[in-house]
C-alpha positions in Angstrom: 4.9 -8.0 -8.4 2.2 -5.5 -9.8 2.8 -4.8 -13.1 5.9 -6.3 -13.1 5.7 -8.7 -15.9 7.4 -9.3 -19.0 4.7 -9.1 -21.9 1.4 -7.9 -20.9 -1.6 -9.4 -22.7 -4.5 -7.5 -24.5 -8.1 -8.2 -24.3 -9.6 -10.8 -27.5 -13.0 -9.6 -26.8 -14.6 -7.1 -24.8 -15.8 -7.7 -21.9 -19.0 -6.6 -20.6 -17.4 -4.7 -17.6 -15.5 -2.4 -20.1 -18.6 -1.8 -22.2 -21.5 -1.5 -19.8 -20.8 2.2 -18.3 -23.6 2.6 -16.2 -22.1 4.3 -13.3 -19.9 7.3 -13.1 -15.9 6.4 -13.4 -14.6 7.0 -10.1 -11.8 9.2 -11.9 -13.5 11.7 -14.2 -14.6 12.6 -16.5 -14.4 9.7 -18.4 -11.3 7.4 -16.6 -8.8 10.2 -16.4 -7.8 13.1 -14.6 -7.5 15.3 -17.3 -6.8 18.7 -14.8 -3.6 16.5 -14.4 -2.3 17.2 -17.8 0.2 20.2 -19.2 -0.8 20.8 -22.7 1.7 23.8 -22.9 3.9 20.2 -22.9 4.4 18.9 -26.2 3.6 15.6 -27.1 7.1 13.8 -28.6 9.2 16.2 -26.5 8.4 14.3 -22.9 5.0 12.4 -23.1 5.0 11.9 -19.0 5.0 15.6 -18.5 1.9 16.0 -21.1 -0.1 13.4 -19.7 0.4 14.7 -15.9 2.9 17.9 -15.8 0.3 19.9 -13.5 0.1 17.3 -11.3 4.1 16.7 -11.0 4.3 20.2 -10.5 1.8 21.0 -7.9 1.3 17.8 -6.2 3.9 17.2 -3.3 5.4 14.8 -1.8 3.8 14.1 1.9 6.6 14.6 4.4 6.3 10.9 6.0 6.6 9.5 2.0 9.5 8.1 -0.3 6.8 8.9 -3.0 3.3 10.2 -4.1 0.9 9.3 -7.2 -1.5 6.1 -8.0 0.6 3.5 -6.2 0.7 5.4 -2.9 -2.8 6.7 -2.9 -4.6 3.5 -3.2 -2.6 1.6 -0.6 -3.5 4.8 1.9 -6.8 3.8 1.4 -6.8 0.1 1.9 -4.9 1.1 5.0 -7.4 3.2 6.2 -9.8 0.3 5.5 -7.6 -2.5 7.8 -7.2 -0.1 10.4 -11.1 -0.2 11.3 -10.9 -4.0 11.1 -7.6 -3.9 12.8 -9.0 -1.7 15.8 -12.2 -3.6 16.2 -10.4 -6.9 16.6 -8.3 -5.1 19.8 -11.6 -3.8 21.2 -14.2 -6.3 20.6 -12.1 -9.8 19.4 -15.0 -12.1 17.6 -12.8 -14.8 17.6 -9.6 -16.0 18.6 -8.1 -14.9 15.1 -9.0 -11.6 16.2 -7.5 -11.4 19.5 -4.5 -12.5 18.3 -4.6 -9.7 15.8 -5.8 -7.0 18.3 -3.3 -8.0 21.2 -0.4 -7.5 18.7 -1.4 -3.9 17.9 -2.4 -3.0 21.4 1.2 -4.1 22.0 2.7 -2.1 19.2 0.3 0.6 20.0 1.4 0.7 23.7 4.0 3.7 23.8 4.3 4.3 27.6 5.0 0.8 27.9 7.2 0.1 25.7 9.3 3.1 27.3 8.7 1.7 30.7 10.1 -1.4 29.7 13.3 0.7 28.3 15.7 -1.9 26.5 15.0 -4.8 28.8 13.1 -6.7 26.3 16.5 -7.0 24.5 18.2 -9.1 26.9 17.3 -12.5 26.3 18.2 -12.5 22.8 20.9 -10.9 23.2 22.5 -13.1 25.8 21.8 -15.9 23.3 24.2 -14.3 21.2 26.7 -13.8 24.1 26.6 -17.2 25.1 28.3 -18.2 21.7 31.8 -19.8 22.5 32.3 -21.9 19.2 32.5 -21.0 15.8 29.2 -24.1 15.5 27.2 -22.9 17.7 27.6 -19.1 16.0 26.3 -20.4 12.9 23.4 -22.6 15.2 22.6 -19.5 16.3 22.3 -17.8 13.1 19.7 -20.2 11.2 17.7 -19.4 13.8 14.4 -17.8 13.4 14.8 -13.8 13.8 18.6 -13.6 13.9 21.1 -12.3 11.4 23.1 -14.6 9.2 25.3 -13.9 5.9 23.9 -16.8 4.0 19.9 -17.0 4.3 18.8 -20.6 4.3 15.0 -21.4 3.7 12.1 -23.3 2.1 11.2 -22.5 -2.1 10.2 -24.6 -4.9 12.4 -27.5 -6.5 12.8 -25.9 -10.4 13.7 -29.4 -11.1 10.3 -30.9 -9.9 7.8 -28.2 -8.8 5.5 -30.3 -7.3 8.1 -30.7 -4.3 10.0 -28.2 -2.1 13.8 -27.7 -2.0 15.9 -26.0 0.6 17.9 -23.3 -0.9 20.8 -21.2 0.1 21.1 -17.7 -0.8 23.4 -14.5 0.1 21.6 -12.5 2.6 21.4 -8.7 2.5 23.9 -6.6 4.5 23.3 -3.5 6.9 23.2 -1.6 3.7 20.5 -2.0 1.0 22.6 -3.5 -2.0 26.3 -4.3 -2.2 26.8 -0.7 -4.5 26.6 1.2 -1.2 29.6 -0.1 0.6 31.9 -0.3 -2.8 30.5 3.0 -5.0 33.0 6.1 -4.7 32.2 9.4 -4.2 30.4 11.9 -1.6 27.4 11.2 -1.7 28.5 7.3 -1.1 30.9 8.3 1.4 28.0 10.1 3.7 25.9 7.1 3.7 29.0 5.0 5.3 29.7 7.8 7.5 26.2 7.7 8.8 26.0 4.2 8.6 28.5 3.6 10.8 27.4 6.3 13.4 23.9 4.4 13.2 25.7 1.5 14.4 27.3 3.2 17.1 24.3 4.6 18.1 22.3 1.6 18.6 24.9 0.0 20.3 25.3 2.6 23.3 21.2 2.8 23.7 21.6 -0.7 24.4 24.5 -0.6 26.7 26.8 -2.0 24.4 30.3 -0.8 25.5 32.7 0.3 23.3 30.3 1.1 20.5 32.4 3.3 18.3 35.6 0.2 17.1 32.7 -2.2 17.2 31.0 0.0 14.3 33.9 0.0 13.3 34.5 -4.0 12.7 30.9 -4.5 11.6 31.2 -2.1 8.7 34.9 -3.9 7.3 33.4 -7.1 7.5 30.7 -6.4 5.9 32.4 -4.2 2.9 34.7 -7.5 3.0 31.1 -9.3 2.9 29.9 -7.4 0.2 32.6 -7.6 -2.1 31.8 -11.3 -2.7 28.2 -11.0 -3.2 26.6 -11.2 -6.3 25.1 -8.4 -8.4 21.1 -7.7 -8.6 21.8 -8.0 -12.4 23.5 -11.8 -12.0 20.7 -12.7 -9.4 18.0 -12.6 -12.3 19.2 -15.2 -14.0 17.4 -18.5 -13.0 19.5 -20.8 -14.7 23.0 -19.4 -12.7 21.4 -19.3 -9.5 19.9 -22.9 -10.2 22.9 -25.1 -8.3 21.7 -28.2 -6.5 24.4 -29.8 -4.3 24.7 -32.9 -2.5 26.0 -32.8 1.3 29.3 -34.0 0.3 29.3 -30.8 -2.6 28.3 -27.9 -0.4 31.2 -29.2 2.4 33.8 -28.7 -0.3 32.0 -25.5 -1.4 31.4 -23.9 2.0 33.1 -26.1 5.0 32.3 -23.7 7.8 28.8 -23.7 7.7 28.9 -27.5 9.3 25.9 -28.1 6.8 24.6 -31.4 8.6 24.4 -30.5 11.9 23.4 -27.2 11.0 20.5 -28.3 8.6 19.1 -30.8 11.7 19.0 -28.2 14.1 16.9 -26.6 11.7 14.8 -29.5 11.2 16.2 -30.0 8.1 17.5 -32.9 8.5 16.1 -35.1 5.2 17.2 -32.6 2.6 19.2 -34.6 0.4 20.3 -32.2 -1.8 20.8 -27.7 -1.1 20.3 -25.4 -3.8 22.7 -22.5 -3.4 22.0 -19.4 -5.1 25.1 -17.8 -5.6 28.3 -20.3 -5.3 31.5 -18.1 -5.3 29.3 -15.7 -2.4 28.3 -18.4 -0.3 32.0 -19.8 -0.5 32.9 -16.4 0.2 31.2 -15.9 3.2 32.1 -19.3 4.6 35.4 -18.5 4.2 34.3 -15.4 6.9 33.2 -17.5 8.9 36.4 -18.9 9.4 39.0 -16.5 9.4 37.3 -13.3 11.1 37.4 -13.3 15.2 34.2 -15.1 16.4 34.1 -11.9 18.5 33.8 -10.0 15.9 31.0 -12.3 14.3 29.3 -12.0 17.8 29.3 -8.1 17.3 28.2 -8.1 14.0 24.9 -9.8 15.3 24.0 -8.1 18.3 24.3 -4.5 16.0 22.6 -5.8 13.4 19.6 -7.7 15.7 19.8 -4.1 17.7 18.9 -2.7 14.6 16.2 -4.8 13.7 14.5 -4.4 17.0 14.6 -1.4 16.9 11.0 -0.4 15.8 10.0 -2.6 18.7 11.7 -0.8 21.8 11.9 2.7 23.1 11.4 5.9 21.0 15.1 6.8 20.9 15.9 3.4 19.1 13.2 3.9 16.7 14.0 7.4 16.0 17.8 6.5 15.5 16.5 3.4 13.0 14.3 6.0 11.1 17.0 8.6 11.0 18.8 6.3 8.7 17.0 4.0 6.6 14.2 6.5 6.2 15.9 10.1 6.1 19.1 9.3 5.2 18.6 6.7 2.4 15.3 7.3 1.7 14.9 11.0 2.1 12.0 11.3 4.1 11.5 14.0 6.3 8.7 12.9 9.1 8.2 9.1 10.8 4.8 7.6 9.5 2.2 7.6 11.8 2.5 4.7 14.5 -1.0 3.2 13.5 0.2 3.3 9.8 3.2 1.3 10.2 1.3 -1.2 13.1 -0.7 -1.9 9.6 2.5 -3.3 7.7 3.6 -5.4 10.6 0.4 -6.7 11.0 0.1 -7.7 7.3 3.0 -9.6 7.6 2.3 -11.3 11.2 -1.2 -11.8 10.8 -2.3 -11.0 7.5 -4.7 -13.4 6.4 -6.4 -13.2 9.7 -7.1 -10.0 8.6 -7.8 -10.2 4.8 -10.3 -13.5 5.7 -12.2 -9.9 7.1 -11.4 -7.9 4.6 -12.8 -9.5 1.8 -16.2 -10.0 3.4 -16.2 -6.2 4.0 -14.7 -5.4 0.4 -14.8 -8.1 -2.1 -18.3 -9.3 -4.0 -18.9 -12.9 -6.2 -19.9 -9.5 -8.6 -15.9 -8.2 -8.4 -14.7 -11.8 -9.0 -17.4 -12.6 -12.2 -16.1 -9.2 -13.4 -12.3 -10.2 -12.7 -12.7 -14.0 -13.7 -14.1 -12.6 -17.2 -11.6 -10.4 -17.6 -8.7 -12.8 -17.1 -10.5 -15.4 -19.4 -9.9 -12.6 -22.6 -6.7 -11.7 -21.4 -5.5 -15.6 -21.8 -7.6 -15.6 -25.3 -5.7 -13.3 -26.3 -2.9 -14.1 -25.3 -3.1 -17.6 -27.3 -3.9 -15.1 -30.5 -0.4 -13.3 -29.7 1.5 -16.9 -29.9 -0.3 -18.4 -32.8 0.5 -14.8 -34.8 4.0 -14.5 -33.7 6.4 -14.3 -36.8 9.1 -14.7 -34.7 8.3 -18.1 -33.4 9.1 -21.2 -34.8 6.3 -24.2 -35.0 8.0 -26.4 -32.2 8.6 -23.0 -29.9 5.0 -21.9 -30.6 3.2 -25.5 -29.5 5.3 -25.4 -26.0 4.4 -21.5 -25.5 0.7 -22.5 -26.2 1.0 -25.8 -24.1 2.1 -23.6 -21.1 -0.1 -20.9 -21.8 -3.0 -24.0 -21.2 -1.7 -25.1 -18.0 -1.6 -21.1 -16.7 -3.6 -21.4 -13.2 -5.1 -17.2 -12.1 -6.2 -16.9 -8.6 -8.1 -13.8 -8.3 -9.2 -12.1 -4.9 -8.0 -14.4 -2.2 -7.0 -17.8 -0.7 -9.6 -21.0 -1.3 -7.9 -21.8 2.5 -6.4 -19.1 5.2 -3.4 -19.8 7.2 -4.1 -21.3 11.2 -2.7 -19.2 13.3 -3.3 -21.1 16.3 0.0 -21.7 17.2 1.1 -18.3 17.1 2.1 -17.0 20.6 0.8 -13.1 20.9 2.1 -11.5 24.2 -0.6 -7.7 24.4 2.9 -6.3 26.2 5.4 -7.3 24.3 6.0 -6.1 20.7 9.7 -7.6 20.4 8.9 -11.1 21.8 5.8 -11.0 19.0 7.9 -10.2 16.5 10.0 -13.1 17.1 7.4 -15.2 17.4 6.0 -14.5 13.9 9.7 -14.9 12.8 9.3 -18.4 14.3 5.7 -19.4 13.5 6.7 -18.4 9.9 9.4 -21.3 10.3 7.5 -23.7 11.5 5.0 -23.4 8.5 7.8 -24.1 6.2 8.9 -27.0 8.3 5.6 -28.7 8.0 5.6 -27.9 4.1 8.6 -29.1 3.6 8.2 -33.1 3.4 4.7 -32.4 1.6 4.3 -32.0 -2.2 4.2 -28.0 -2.9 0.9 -26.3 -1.9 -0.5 -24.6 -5.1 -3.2 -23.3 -2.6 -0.6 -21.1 -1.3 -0.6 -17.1 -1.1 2.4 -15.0 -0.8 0.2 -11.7 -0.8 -2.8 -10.7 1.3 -5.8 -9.9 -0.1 -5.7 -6.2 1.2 -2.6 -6.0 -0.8 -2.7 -3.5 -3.5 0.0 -5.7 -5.9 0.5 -8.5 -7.5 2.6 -11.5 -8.5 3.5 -14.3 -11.4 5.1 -17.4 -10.1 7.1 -19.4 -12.3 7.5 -22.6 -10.7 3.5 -22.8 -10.4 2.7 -20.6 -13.6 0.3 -19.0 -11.3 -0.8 -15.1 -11.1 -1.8 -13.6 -8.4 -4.4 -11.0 -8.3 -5.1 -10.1 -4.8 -8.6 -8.1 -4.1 -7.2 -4.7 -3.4 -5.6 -4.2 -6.7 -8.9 -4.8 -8.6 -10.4 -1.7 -8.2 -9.7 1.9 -9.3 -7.8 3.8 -10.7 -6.1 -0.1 -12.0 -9.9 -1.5 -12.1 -13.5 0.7 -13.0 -16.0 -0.9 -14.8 -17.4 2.1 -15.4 -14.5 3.9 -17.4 -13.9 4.6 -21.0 -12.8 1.3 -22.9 -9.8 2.8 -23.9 -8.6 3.5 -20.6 -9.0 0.4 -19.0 -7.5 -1.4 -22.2 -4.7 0.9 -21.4 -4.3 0.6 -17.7 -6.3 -3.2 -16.7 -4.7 -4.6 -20.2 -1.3 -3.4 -20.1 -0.4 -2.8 -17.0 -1.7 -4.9 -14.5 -3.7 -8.2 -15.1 -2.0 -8.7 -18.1 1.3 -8.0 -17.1 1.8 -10.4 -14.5 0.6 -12.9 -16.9 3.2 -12.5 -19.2 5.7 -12.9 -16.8 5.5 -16.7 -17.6 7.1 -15.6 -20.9 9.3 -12.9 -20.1 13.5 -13.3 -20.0 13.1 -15.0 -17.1 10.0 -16.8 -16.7 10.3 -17.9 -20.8 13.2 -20.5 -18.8 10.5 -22.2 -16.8 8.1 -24.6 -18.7 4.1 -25.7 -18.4 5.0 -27.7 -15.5 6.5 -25.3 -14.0 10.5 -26.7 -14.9 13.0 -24.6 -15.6 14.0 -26.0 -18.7 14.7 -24.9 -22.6 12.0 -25.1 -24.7 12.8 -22.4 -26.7 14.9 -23.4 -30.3 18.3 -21.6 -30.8 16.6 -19.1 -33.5 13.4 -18.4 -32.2 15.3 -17.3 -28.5 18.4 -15.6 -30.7 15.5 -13.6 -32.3 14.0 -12.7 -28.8 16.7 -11.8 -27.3 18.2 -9.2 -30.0 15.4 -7.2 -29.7 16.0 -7.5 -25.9 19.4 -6.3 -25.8 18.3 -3.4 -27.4 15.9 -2.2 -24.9 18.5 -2.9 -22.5 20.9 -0.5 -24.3 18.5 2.1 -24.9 17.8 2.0 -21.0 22.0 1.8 -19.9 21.6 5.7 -21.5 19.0 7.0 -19.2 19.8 9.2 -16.4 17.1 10.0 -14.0 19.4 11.8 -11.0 22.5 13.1 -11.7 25.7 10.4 -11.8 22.9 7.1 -11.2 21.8 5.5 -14.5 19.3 3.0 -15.3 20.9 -0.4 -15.1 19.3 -1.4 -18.3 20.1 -5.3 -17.5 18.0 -5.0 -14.3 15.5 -3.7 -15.4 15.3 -5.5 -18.6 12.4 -7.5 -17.9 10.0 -4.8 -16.7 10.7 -2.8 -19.5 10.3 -5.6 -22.0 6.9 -6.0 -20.0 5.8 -2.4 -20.3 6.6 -2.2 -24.1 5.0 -5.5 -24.4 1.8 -4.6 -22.6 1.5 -1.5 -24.6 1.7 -3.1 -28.7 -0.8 -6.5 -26.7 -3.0 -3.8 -25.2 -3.2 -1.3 -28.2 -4.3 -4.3 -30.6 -6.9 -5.5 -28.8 -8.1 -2.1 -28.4 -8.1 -1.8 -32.3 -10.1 -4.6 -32.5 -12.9 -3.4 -29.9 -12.8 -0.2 -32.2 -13.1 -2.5 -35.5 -16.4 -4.2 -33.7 -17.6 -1.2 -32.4 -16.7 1.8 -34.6 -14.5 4.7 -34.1 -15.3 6.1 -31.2 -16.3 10.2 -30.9 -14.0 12.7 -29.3 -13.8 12.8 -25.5 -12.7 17.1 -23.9 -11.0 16.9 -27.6 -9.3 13.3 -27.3 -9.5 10.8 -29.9 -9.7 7.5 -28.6 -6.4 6.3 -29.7 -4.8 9.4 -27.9 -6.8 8.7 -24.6 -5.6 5.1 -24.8 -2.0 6.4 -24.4 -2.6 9.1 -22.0 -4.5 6.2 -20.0 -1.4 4.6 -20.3 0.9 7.3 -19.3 -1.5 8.2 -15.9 -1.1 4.8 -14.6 2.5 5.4 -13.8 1.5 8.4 -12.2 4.3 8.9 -9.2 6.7 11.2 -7.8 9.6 10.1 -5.8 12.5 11.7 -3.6 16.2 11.5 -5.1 17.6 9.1 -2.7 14.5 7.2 -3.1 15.3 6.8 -6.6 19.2 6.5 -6.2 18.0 3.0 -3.6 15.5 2.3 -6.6 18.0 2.6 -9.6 21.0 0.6 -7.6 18.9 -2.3 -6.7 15.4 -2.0 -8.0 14.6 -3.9 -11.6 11.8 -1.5 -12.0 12.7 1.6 -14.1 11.6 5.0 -12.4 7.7 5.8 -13.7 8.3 8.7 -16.2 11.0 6.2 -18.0 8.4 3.7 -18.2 5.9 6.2 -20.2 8.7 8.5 -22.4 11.0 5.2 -22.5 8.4 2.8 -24.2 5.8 4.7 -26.1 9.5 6.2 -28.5 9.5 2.6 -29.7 5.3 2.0 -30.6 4.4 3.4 -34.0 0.6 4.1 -32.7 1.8 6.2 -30.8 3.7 9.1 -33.0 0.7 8.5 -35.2 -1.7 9.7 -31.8 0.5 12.9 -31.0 2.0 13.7 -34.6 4.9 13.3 -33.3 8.2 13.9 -35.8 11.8 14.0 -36.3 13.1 16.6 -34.1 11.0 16.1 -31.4 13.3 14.8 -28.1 11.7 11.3 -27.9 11.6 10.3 -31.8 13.2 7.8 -33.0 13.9 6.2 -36.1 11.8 3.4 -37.1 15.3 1.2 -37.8 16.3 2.0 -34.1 12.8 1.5 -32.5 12.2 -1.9 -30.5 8.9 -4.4 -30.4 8.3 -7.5 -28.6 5.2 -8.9 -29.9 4.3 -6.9 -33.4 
């Protein structure tokens, strides 16, 4: 995802979009926001509050938000941007793309209908679920698109051979967001089950579901029973564990009562020879389930939980309910986003390249992609410099890192091919039986995939996405066109600040995912394999397990730490970005000559305030609390104060000493690429 990778690459040569300023920044004066700063704030003390104090202190948090700063302005404004496309495709349709797309909004849009219709629309799928007698058909039922299952079974890349597709079997999530909020004690854990279960009850009466309250009830044991079983977010980052191709006869010793033959050909999945199942001991666990709890209490279970996931579909009062929840109570949000708003999400995931193959002739130029191509070009250059320099790195280690670094494939902007959406059903009445449709259109695309070799043409983000993604099994980034522009993208910024923001944080971030704790497994074929020798990964990794440890100690709301092993490899990406970054930035400044003050600044300093402003965010408590239990993204301010404490350059910027809260001692500080 954006700026999500492991080790971030710096620029080998400037490029003539950072040097050519012949426009105004978009963010002045010179890249920055400098009224955002609080220079009463000293430097070493708490970095993230000098580089943007006034602005955490006057800037709230808009009631319909988890959050506010860089990564929630930006995506306002590409919605603002989809919405005119969005709303001109449901009044004048150009083509049949376009109807599509505006008969889905005008459905989602439709509010007196949708309360005319009452909870009607429900009745069909649910019936399905009535009709169950048999512990088979229960699971039929379940692998069927749009209906709740405990195991999820779908379509990825073979790690073996990425040039076909596997099916894989993983644990599905639960009515709660990770498997900590059913088994944490304490209050504050002990209100979210509370209101959890009266959620469930809830639901169930506005849909005429007698005896609501033991049925809630049920649902939440089994799934606290479910949960218990599951595997952590920390064990589901490592490839190599969750890597476990079985054979029919294997996964009908592992997991009997999932009837995986029949169950795979009433899929259509019929010709898989082999499964690869994600988590063993969870899948086991919840076939077990499947056996020994009442099929009427499976049956319960998934008429709650497709209640609640149709809920944003029917009648205010189910909407409202779902909101109160997942948004209020977990989340912390005060207000419901505007209707329009969230029609823009679903429609991103319905119909999403309908829409971006718009978008981009609206808002992306051959000038945008030159600009971005060029950019990426240095980024890999330099990136091959950081290999052939590493100390760290044996001979045989360093030719496969360079070998895969050769084979790395960047698409920039959007798809070479869109998605057909012909054979999506859009009903301009009904908003449920469309979003069932998309659940089984999205199927059906798999299905045809599936017997093909693997589609590197592929997109898993729209180009109106502001994001972006590195994928192992292709070694492919992903850099759709939204995220190229400011404040992550200005051609007309100081140098500094967009080595410090494009460099470290963004394009060259996602590219170092293919070399980060997880994506370092994965070869230049895309084969999760070990290349690395026993000393040059023993070496890696100490330096690893350090950051981990200094993260474990970090405690951003009171009584939730950072889970240092989760979010190990963004962490290793941010601190990695920054020394990559930094360097090439020295070396621009070695071609080009120390460059003058900026409002005071040196340009060393305005590199690592650049830094620090692109992590500009805010977010509520139980935002964060959701974020630290499951998330392996460290909170923004710890990934400013909690990587800078370990880069040299930096103390020497800000004169920062012993004494100061974020020094530390050289012999304690960690670095991935110096």
């Amino acid at each position: 995802m954006r700026r999500t990778a492991l080790i971030a690459l710096a620029l080998a040569s400037v490029p003539a979009l950072l040097t050519a300023q012949t426009a105004t920044p978009r963010y002045q004066p010179w890249g920055l926001e400098l009224q955002n700063m609080d220079r009463t704030v000293k430097p070493g003390d708490d970095f993230y509050a000098y580089a943007l104090g006034t602005w955490l202190r006057d800037h709230p948090i808009p009631a319909d938000k988890v959050g506010a700063g860089y990564n929630y302005d930006l995506p306002d404004e590409i919605e603002g941007q989809v919405r005119q496309i969005v709303e001109t495709a449901a009044a004048r349709p150009a083509t049949p793309d376009a109807r599509k797309v505006g008969d889905f909004y005008a459905a989602w849009m439709d509010e007196k209908a949708i309360e005319a219709r009452g909870r009607a629309p429900l009745a069909p799928w649910l019936a399905r679920i009535e009709a169950v007698t048999t512990r088979p058909q229960l699971v039929r039922l379940m692998m069927r698109p749009g209906y709740p299952a405990p195991v999820n079974i779908g379509i990825s890349t073979d790690a073996d051979d990425p040039t076909r597709y596997m099916v894989d079997a993983g644990q599905a999530r639960l009515g709660l967001p990770t498997r900590d909020y059913y088994l944490l004690t304490g209050e504050r854990y002990d209100t979210i089950r509370r209101a959890y279960r009266q959620y469930l009850v809830t639901i169930q009466e506005l849909a005429g579901v007698s005896d609501a309250a033991a049925k809630a009830d049920r649902i939440l044991a089994l799934e606290t029973r479910l949960s218990q079983d599951q595997w952590t977010p920390e064990q589901r980052r490592d490839p190599v564990k969750t890597h476990n191709p079985m054979t029919r006869a294997q996964l009908t010793q592992l997991a009997p009562e999932l009837d995986w033959t029949p169950t795979l050909a009433a899929m259509g999945l019929g010709q898989a020879a082999k499964v690869n199942v994600s988590e063993p001991s969870a899948i086991a666990a919840a076939s077990k389930r499947l056996g020994d709890v009442p099929l009427s209490t499976w049956k319960e279970w998934m008429t709650a939980r497709f209640i609640s996931s149709a809920a944003p579909f029917l009648p205010h009062a189910f909407d409202q309910a779902n909101f109160d929840f997942y948004s209020k109570t977990l989340r912390g949000v005060p207000e419901q986003r505007a209707r329009w708003k969230r029609g823009m999400a679903l429609i991103d995931d319905a119909l999403g390249e309908a829409v971006g193959a718009i978008y981009v002739q609206h808002y992306w130029s051959p000038t945008t992609q030159a600009k971005a191509d060029e950019l990426v070009a240095d980024l890999q250059a330099a990136y091959k410099d950081k290999i052939t320099a590493a100390t760290w790195m044996d001979d045989a280690t360093r030719t496969a890192a360079l070998a895969k670094l050769a084979t790395f494939d960047p698409r920039v902007g959007h798809p070479a091919k869109w998605i057909d959406y012909t054979t999506l059903p859009v009903s301009r009445t009904d908003p449920l039986a469309n979003n069932m449709a998309v659940a089984d259109f999205q199927w059906r695309l798999q299905l045809q995939r599936f017997p093909k070799p693997v589609d590197r043409g592929l997109w898993y983000m729209t180009p109106q996405t502001v994001n972006a993604y590195y994928d192992p099994t292709m070694n492919q980034i992903t850099l759709p066109a939204a995220i190229l522009q400011p404040p992550f993208f200005d051609a007309n910024a100081d140098p500094a600040v967009n080595y410090a923001e494009t460099g470290a944080t963004t394009i060259g971030h996602e590219m170092g995912h293919g070399f980060d704790d997880q994506g370092r497994q994965f070869d230049e074929k895309g084969r999760l394999r070990d290349w690395w020798s026993k000393d040059t990964a023993a070496k890696y990794t100490v330096q690893a397990d350090r950051l981990a440890a200094q993260f474990d100690q970090y405690e951003p709301i009171p009584g939730v730490r950072i889970k240092g092993r989760l979010t190990l490899g963004e962490n290793l990406a941010d601190l990695g970005g920054l020394e990559t970054a930094y360097a090439a930035y020295r070396r621009y400044v070695a071609r080009h000559g120390e460059p003058p003050l900026r409002d005071g600044l040196s340009g060393d300093q305005r590199f690592f305030l650049a830094y620090a402003q692109a992590w500009q965010g805010k977010r509520r408590d139980e935002s964060v609390r959701q974020q630290l239990l499951s998330d392996p993204h460290s909170p923004d301010k710890y990934r400013v104060n909690g990587i800078v404490r370990n880069f040299a350059p930096w103390y020497q910027a800000f004169g920062v000493k012993p004494g100061d809260a974020l020094y530390l001692p050289p012999a304690q500080r960690v670095s991935v690429w110096q």
